[in-house]
Structures are given as structure tokens and as C-alpha cells.
C-alpha positions in Angstrom: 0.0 0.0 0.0 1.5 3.3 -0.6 2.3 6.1 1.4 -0.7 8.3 -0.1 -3.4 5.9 0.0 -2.5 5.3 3.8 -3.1 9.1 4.5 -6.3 8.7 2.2 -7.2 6.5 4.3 -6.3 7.9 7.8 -7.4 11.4 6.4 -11.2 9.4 5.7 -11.0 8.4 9.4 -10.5 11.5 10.9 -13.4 12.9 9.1 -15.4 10.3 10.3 -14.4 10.8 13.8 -14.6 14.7 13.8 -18.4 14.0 12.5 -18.6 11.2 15.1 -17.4 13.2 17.6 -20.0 16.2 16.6 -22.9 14.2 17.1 -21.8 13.5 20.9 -21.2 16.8 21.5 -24.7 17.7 20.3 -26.1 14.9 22.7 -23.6 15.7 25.6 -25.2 19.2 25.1 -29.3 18.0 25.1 -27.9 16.1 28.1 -26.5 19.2 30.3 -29.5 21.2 28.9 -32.1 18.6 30.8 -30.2 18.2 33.8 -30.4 22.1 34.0 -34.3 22.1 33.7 -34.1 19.1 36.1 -32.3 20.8 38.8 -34.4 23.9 38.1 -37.5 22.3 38.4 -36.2 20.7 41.7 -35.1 23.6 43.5 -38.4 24.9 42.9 -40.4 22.1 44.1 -37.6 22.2 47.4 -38.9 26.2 47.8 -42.6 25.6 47.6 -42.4 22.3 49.7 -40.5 25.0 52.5 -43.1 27.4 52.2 -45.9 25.3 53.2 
């Protein structure tokens, strides 16, 4: 195999893992912004529960 289809190749895999690695970052995002309105949504519930 010669040297330029090996960095073809390698060049092909990094793309692949830069998208790859774009997606997580998208759901690693959705995740943080639900545990936000989670722990919103809980520290209300702890303020009403103390004002009763």
C-alpha cells in the first residue's frame, strides 16, 4: 500500500471521527440542557415544599 493511500485513508477516518465526535457533542449538550431544567425544576419544588 503506498504512502498516499494510507493518509487517504487515515485522512477518511478523521473525518469520520470529527463527525462522530460532533454528534456526541450535540447529545452531551441535550444532556447538560435537561439536567439544567431538572435541577431547576427541583429547586423549585424544594422552595414551595418549605413554604408550606
Amino acid at each position: 500500500m503506498s504512502l498516499c493511500t494510507t493518509v487517504l485513508g487515515q485522512m477518511s477516518e478523521i473525518r469520520e471521527l470529527q463527525a462522530a465526535d460532533r454528534r456526541m457533542q450535540t447529545v452531551i449538550l441535550e444532556l447538560l440542557r435537561i439536567d439544567h431544567r431538572r435541577s431547576t425544576e427541583i429547586s423549585k419544588l424544594r422552595t414551595a415544599l418549605q413554604g408550606q
